[in-house]
C-alpha positions as CSV (number, residue, x, y, z in Angstrom):
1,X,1.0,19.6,20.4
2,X,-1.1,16.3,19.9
3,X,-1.1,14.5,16.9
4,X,-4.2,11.7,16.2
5,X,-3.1,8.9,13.8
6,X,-5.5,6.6,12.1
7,X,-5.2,3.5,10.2
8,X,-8.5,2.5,9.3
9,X,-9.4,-1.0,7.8
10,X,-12.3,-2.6,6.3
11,X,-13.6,-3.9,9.8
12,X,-11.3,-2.1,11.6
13,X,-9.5,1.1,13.2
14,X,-5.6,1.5,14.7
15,X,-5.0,4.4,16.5
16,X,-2.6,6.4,18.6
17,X,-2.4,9.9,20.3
18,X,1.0,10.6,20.0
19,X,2.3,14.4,22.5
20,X,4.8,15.5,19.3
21,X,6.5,18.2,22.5
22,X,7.9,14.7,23.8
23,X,7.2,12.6,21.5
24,X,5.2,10.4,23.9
25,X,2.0,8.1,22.7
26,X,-0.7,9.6,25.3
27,X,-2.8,6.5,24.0
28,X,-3.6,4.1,21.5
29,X,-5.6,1.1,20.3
30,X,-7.6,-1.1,17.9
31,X,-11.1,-1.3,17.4
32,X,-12.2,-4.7,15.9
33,X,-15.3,-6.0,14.0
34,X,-16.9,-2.7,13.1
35,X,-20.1,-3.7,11.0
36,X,-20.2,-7.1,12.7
37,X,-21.7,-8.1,15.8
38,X,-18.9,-8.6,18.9
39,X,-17.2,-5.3,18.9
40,X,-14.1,-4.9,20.6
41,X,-11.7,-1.4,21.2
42,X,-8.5,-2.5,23.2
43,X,-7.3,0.8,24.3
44,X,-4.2,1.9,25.7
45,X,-4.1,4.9,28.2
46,X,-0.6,4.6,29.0
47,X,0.5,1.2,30.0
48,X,-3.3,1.2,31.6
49,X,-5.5,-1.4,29.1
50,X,-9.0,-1.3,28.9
51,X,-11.5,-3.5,26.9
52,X,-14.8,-2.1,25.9
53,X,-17.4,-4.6,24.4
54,X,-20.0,-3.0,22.0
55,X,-21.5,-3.3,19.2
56,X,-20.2,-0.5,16.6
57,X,-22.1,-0.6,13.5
58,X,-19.7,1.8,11.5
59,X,-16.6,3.4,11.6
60,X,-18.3,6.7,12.1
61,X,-19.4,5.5,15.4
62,X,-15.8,3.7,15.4
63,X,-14.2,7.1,15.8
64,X,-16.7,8.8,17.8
65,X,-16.1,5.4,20.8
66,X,-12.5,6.2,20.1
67,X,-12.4,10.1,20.9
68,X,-15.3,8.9,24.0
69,X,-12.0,7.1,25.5
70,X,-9.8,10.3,24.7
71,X,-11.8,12.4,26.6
72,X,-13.0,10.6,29.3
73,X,-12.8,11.1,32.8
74,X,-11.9,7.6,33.4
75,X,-9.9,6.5,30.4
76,X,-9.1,9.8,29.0
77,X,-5.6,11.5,28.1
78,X,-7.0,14.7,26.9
79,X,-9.5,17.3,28.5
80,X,-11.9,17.6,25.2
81,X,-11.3,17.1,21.4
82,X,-9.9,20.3,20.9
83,X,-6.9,19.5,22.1
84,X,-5.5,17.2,18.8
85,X,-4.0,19.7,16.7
86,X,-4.1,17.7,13.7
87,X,-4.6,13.8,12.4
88,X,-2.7,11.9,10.1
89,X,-4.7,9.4,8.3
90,X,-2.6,6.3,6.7
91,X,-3.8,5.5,2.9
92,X,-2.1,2.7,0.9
93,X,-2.7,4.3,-2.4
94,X,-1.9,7.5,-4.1
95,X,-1.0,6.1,-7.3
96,X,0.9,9.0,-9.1
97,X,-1.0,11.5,-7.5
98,X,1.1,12.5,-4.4
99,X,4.9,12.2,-3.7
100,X,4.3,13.2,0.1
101,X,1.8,13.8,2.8
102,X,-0.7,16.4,1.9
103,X,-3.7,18.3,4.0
104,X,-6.9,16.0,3.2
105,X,-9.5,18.2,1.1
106,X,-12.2,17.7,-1.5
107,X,-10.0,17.7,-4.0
108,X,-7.1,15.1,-2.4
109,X,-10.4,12.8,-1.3
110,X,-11.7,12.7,-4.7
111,X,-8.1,12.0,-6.2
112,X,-8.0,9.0,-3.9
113,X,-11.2,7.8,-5.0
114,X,-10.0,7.6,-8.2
115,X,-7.2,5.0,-6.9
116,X,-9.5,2.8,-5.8
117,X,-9.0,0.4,-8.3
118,X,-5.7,0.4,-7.6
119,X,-6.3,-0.6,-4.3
120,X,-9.7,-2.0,-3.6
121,X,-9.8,-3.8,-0.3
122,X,-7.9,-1.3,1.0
123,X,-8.4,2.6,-0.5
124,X,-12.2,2.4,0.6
125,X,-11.7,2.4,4.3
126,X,-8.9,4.4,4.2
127,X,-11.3,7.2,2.9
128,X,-14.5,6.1,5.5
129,X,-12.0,6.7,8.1
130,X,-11.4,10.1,6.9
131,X,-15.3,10.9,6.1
132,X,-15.9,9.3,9.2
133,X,-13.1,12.0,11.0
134,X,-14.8,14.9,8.8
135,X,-18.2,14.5,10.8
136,X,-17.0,13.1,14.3
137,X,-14.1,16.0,14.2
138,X,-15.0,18.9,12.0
139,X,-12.8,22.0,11.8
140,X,-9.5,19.2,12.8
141,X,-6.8,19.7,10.1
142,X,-6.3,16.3,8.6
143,X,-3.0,15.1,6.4
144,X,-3.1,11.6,4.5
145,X,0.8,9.9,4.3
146,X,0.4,7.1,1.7
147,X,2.5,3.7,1.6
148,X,3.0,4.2,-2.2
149,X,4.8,8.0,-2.0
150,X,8.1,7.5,-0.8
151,X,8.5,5.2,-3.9
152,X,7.3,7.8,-6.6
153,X,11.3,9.1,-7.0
154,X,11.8,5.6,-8.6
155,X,13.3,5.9,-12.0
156,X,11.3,4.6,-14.6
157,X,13.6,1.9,-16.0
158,X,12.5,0.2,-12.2
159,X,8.7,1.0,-12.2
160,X,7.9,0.1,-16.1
161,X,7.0,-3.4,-16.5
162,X,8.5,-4.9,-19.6
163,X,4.8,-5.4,-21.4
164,X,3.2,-2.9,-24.1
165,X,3.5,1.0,-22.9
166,X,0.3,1.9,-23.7
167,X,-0.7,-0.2,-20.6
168,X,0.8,2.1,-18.6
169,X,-0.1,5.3,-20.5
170,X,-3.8,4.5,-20.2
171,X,-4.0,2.3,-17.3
172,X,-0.9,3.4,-15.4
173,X,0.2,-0.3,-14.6
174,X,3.7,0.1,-13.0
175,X,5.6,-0.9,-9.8
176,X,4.4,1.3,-7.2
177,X,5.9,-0.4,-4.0
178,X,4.2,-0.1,-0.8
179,X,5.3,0.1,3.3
180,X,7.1,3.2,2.4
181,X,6.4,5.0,5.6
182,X,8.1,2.1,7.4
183,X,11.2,2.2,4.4
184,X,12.0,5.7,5.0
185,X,11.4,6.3,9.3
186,X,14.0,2.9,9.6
187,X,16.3,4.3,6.8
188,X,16.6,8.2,8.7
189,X,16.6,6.4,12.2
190,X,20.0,4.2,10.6
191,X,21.3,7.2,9.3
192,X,21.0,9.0,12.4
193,X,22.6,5.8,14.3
194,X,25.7,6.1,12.3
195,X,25.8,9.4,12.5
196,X,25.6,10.6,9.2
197,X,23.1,12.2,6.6
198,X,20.4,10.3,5.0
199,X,21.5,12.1,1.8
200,X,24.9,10.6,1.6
201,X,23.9,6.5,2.4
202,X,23.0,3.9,0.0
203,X,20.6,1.8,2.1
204,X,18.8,-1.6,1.8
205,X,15.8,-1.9,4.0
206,X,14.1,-5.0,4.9
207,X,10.7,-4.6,6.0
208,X,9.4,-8.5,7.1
209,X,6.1,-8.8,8.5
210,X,3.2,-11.1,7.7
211,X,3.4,-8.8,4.2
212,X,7.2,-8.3,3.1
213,X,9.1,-5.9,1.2
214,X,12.6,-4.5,0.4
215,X,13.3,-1.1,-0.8
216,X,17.0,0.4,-2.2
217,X,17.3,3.7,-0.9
218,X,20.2,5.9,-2.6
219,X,20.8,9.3,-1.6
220,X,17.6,9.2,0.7
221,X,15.2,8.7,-2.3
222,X,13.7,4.9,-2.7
223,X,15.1,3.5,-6.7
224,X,13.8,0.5,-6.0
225,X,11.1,-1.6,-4.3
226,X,10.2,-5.1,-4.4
227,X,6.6,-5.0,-4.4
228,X,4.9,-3.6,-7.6
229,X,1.4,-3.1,-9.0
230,X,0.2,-4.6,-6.0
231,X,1.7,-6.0,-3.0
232,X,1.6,-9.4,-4.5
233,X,4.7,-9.1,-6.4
234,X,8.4,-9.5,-4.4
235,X,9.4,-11.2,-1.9
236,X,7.4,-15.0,-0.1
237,X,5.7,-13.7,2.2
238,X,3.1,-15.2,5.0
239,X,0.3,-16.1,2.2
240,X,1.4,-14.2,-1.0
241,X,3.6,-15.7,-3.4
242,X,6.0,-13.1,-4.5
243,X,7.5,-13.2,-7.8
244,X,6.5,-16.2,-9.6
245,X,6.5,-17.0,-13.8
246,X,3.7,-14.7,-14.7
247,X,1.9,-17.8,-17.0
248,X,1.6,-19.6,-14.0
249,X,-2.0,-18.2,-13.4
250,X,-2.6,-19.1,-16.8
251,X,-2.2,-22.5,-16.2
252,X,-4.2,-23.1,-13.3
253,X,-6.8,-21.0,-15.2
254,X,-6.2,-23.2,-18.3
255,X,-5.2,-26.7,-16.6
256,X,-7.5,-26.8,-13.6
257,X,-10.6,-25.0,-14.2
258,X,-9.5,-22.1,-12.3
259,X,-11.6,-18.8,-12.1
260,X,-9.8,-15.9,-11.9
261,X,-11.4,-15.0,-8.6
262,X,-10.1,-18.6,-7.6
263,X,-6.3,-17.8,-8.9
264,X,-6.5,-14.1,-7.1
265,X,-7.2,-16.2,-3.9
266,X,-4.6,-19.1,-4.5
267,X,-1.9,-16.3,-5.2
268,X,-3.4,-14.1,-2.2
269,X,-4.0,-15.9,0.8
270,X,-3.1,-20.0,-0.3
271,X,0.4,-19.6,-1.0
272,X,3.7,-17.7,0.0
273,X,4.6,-19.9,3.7
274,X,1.4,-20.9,4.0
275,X,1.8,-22.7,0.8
276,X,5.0,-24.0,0.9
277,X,5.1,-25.4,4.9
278,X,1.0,-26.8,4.7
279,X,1.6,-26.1,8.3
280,X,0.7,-21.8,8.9
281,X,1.6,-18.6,7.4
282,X,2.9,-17.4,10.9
283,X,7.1,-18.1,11.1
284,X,6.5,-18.8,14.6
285,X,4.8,-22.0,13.8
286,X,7.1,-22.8,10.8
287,X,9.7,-22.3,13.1
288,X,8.9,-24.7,16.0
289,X,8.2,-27.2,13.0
290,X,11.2,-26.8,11.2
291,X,13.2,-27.3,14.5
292,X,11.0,-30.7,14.9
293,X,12.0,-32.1,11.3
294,X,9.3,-30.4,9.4
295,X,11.1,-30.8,5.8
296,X,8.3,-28.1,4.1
297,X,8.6,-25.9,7.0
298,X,12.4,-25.9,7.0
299,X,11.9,-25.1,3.4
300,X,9.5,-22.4,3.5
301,X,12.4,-20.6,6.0
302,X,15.2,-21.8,3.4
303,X,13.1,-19.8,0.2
304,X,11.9,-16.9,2.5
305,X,15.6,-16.4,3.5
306,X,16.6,-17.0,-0.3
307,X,14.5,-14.6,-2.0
308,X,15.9,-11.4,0.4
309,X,19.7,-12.4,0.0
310,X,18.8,-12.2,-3.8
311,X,17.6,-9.6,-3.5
312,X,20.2,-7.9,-1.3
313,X,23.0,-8.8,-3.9
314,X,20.9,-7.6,-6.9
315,X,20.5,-3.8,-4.8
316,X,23.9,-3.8,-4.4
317,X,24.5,-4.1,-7.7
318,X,21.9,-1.6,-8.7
319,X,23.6,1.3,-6.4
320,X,26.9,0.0,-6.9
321,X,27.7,-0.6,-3.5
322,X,25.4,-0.3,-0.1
323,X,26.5,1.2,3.7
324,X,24.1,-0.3,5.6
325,X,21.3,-3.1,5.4
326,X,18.4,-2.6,7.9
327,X,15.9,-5.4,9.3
328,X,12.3,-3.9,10.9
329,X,8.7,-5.0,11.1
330,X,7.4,-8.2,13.3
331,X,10.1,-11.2,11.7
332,X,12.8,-8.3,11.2
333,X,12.7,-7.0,14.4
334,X,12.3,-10.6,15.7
335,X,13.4,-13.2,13.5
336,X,16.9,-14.3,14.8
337,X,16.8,-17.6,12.7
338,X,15.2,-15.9,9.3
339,X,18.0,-13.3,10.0
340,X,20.8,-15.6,10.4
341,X,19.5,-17.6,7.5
342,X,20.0,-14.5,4.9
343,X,23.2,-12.8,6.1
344,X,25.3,-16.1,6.4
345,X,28.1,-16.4,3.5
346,X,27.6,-12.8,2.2
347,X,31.6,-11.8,3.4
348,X,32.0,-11.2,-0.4
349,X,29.7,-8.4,-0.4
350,X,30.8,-6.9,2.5
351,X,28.5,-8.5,5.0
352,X,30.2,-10.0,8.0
353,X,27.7,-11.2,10.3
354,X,27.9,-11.5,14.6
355,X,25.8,-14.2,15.8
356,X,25.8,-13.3,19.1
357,X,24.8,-9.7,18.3
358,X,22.3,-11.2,16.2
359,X,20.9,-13.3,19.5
360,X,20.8,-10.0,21.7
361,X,18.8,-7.7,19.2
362,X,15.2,-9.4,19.2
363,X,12.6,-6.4,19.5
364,X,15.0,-3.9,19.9
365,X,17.7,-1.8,18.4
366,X,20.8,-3.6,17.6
367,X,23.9,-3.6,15.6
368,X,23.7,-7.4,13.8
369,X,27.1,-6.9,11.7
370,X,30.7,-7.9,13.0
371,X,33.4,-5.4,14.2
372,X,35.1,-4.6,10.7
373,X,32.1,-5.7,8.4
374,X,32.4,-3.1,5.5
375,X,28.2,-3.3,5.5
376,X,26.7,-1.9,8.8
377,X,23.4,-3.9,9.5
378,X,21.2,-3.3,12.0
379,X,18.0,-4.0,13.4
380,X,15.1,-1.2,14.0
381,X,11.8,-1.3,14.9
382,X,9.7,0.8,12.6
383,X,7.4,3.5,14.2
384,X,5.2,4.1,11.1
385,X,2.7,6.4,13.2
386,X,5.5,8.1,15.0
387,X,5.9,8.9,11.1
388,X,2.6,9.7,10.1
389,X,2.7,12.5,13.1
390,X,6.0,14.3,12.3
391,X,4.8,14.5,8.2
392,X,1.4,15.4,9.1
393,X,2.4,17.8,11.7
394,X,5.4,19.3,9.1
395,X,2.3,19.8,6.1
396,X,-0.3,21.2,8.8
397,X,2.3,23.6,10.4
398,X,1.3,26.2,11.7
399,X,-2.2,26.6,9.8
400,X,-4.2,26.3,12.7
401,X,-3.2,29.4,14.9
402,X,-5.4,28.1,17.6
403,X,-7.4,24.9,18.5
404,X,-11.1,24.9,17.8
405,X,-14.0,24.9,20.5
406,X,-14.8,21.6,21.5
């Protein structure tokens, strides 16, 4: 049974084919700079890679190149379209509309349309990539898994904001949270690693990419997130501030002439480790600068590293207690000096940490905690559409009795 997942972006689609039988990815890639001349698809078939430079105006003709590749005698993994059983389209924004993945129909597309202020740069090519599946693959089940579900069993003394309540009665301004396909495939893969149930675990998970977030996961429900009404709020991440003193856009609107197209922009892409080092927003740079003497860059690391131990001890406080911390996503998974940086000095809340354990995991599973540490934390690379397949494939089930003609 073949699964096709799709991410699409604004200029963009990520894709794999992923065998569920075996849980094998048949193929996979990233098409680039749809809509704008120098087209790219870097695809996958197997370890094989292939480049194919071409213009693709839109991301209907996006997918149709893509399923071209599938099908192929040369690049091909599959005899004919027919053979996906279902896809799984990734959408960052449900609002309160969905707690899970759900089959994609009129009805779902025109509820996500209606989240699109919620999430403008990104809800609109979540849906062309769906439209664009509707006419490339007609009569091909299709489920939607959105970042912002897994967080919906938050209480709402975590997702109402402090400000009038009538803002969120008519507006529905609340924390939301966001990566939650990533929060919940680490938190069952720990589970799993400890060998016990999801159900019985309280869990922090820490997932640090470019874009950062923590969840609190009691009981295998998320009651907490760090990001909120958008993905601005939280953690420092590569450009985005995090939380910050909410009249500080205020001032630079007041004080320095400041649109507020100019202050979304500052907040956005200007600030977070980008802002801090003046040197990039990627910690590989900051990094190699910091080691040279860079005193912003070694700051940047010293706040980035600050802002998740806070945030650590204040989840612990929230569930009264926590088994296991995990560390996923590109500086998780990868970080050994960001890592090191946040669990040193935690052995008062149960967090003993193994530096050499901490040296070995970079990329891979590992076990970062020392023998008798009363918090287990480990490192796991998040599979979100490893994900996407198993909760489309669970919602589809067995509604297609037989693949369509091709």
């Amino acid at each position: 049974m073949k699964i096709l997942v799709i991410n699409s972006g604004s200029s963009s689609i990520k894709f794999q084919l992923i065998n569920m039988d075996s849980g094998t990815v048949l193929a996979k890639g990233l098409l680039e700079r749809i809509g704008i001349p120098g087209s790219v698809l870097i695809y996958y078939q197997g370890e094989r890679k292939h480049v194919i430079e071409r213009d693709v105006p839109h991301h209907e003709e996006g997918i149709d190149l893509i399923v071209h590749c599938l099908t192929d005698t040369g690049t091909g993994v599959i005899k004919d379209k027919g053979e996906i059983f279902a896809i799984g389209h990734r959408v960052v924004h449900a609002g309160e509309k969905f707690n899970g993945t759900v089959p994609i129909s009129d009805a779902v597309l025109a509820a996500l349309k209606e989240c699109i202020p919620l999430a403008p740069l990104h809800n609109p090519p979540n849906i062309t990539g769906i439209e664009a599946c509707q006419k490339i693959l007609p009569g091909i089940p299709m489920a939607g898994t959105f970042d912002t579900a897994f967080h919906q069993t938050m209480p709402e003394k975590a997702y109402i904001y402090p400000i009038p309540y009538d803002y969120y009665r008519r507006h529905k301004i609340r924390r939301y949270g966001f990566h939650g396909t990533s929060h919940f495939y680490v938190a069952k893969q720990g589970a799993k690693a400890l060998g016990r149930k999801l159900e019985e675990l309280k869990i922090i998970t820490c997932h640090l990419g470019n874009g950062s977030s923590m969840a609190a996961i009691q009981n295998g429900t998320s009651v907490d997130t760090t990001m909120g009404y958008t993905p601005l709020e939280g953690l420092a991440m590569g450009t985005r501030c995090g939380d910050v003193d909410p009249a500080i856009p205020l001032v630079l609107q007041r004080t320095m002439g400041m649109s507020h197209e100019q202050v979304d922009a500052v907040l956005n892409r200007k600030s977070g480790m980008l802002g801090i080092s003046e040197v990039s927003s990627d910690m590989r740079d900051i990094n190699d600068k910091a080691a040279a003497g860079h005193p912003q860059a070694r700051l940047a690391l010293e706040i980035f590293a600050y802002r998740i131990k806070k945030y650590i001890g204040a989840y612990i406080a929230a569930m009264n207690g926590v088994d296991l911390v995990i560390f996923t996503a590109g500086i998780g998974e990868r970080g050994r000096a960001e890592r090191e940086m946040i669990l040193k000095d935690m052995e008062s809340l149960g967090i003993v940490f193994d530096p050499e354990a901490n040296q070995e995991a970079f990329g891979r599973f590992g076990v970062i905690s020392a023998k008798g540490s009363r918090v287990c934390v480990m490192v796991i690379p998040t599979n979100e559409e490893l994900e996407i397949a198993e909760q489309t494939l669970r919602v589809i089930g067995q509604r297609r009795e037989s693949p369509p003609a091709s």
